[in-house]
C-alpha angles and dihedrals in degrees: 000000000000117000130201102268092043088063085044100054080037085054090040102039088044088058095053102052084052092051091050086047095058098051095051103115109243093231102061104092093172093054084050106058086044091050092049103060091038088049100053090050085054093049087051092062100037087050088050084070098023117118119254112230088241083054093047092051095046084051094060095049101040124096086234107117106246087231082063103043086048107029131168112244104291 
């Protein structure tokens, strides 16, 4: 079972690998290829803790504070 915090680092992990992939320079087809394959295994642990869209709507609608549902590491 995912826990708070785990959805958190998942929220917070997913953001910064699309940070690093918009600053690779477009010209760099080595980098790419490298980048690729090290991209989708990143992609596969941040995805273990990712919300699923059906999580993120109960969420909403739920009485649970969103704090709660998303929390920093207690």
């Amino acid at each position: 079972m995912t826990v708070g915090y785990e959805r958190r680092l998942a929220l917070d992990w997913a953001g910064e690998v699309l940070r690093e992939l918009s600053e690779l320079p477009m010209d760099d087809e080595a980098r790419w290829q490298v980048t690729v394959a090290k991209l989708r295994e990143e992609a596969r642990h941040i995805l273990r803790h990712y919300p699923e869209p059906w999580q993120i709507e109960a969420a909403t609608t739920s009485h649970m504070p969103l704090h709660e549902w998303i929390s920093r590491r207690t």
